[in-house]
N, C-alpha and C positions, 0 to 999 in steps of 0.2 A: 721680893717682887710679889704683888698683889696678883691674885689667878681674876682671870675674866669668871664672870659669871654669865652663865649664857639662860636667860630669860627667854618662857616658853607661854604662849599666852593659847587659849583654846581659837579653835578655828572659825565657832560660832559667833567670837567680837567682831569680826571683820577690821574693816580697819579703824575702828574704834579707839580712842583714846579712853575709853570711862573702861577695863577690866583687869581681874585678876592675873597676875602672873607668879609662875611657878621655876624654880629651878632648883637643881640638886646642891647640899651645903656640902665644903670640908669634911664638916662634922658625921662622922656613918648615922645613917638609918636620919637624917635631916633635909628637910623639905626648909626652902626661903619664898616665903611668897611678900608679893607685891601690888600695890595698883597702880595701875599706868598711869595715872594723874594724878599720882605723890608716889613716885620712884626713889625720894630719900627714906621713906619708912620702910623698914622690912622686919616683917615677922618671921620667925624661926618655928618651926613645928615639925613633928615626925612624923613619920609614912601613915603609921598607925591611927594617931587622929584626924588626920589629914582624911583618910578613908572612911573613917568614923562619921568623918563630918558630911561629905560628900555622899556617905548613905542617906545619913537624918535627912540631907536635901531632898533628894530622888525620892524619900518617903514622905516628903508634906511636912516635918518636923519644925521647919521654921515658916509654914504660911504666914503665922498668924501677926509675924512679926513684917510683913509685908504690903 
């Protein structure tokens, strides 16, 4: 039997269809993320870059690409 995945979107989408979601994998130390408006793709990643990434954000790392 297949486990629910329980998807976790930030609070700041509101009730948005266009964001990110996150939920915990099987897999230890595995992050599944998603966007709500293609919920058949899912990325697999770990805590670690996951953190990584979401630093570079907060730091201006990716403006330029915006």
């Amino acid at each position: 039997m297949a486990r629910e995945i329980n998807w976790q979107k930030s609070s700041f989408s509101g009730n948005t269809n266009s964001c990110v979601e996150l939920a915990p994998s099987a897999i230890p130390d595995a992050i599944l993320m998603r966007e709500s408006d293609d919920p058949d793709v899912i990325v697999t990643t770990t805590r670690e870059k996951l953190r990584a990434f979401v630093l570079g954000v907060k730091a201006g790392e990716f403006d330029h690409l915006i």
